[in-house]
C-alpha positions as a printed Julia matrix, in Angstrom:
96×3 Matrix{Float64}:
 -18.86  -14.41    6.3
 -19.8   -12.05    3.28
 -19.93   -9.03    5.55
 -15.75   -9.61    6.08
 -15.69   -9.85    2.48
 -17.82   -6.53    2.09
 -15.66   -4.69    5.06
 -12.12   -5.83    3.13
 -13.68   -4.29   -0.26
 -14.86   -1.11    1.28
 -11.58   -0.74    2.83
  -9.29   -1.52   -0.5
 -11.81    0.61   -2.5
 -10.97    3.39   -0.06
  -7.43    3.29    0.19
  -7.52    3.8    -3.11
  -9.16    6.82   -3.08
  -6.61    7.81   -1.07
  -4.17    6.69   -3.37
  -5.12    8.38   -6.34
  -6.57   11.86   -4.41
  -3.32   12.6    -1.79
  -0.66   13.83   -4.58
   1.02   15.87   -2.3
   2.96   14.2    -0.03
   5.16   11.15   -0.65
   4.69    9.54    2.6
   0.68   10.18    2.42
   1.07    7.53   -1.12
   2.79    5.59    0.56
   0.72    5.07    3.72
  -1.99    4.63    1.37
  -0.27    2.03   -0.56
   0.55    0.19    2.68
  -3.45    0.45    3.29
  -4.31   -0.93    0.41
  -2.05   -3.85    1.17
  -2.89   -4.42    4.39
  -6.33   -5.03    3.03
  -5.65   -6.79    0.08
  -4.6    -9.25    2.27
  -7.36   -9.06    4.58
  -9.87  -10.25    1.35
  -6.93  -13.14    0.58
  -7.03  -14.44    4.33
 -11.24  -14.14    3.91
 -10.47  -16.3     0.62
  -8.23  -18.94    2.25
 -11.09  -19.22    5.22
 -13.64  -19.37    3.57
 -12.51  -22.43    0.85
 -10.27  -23.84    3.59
  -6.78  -23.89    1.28
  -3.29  -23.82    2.68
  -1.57  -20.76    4.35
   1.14  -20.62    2.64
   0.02  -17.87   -0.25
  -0.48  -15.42    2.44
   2.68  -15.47    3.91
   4.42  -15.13    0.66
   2.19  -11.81    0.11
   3.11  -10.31    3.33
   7.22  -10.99    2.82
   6.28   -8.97   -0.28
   4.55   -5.95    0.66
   7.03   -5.84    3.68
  10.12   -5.81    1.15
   7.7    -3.05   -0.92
   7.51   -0.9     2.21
  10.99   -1.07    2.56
  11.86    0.04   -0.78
   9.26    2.94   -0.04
  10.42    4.14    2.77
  14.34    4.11    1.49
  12.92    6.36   -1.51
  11.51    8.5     0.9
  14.7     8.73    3.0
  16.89    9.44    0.23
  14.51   11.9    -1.32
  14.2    13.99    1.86
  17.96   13.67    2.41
  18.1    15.19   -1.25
  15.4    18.06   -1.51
  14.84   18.19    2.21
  11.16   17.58    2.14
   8.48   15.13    0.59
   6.24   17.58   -1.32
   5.9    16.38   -4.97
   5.29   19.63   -6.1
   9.12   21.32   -4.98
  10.69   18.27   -7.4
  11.61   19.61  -10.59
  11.02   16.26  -13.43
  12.27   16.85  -16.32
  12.2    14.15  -19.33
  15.16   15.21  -21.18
């Protein structure tokens, strides 16, 4: 049972890796986002096996991270729409 636990680890601590090394492209952070979600709840489903509790928590954190993919992916819409790409670097920010 601890080697699911170990696999869902290695596979958070990896995505974010990927997270913080793939500043580039908008839609590579957000794949990796969606990674790091998917296993997130991967080590909440070992939690809710493993001490036998009610399924409910789960479900609640997938409606989330669905609605957070949305919202990602309309960013990434309206950004392309806008600049006509996803590359961070062609964005000019500005703080004034």
């Amino acid at each position: 049972m601890f080697m699911y636990f170990y696999i869902s680890l290695f596979l958070f601590l990896g995505g974010i890796y990927m997270f913080s090394f793939s500043r580039k492209h908008l839609l590579m952070v957000l794949l990796s986002l969606e990674y790091v979600t998917i296993s997130l709840f991967f080590l909440i489903m070992n939690y809710v096996f493993w001490f036998d509790y009610n399924y409910f928590f789960p479900v609640i954190f997938l409606v989330f991270s669905v609605c957070e993919g949305v919202v990602g992916l309309s960013i990434l819409v309206s950004m392309i729409r806008s600049y006509g790409n996803d590359f961070f670097n062609s964005f000019s920010f500005s703080l004034c």
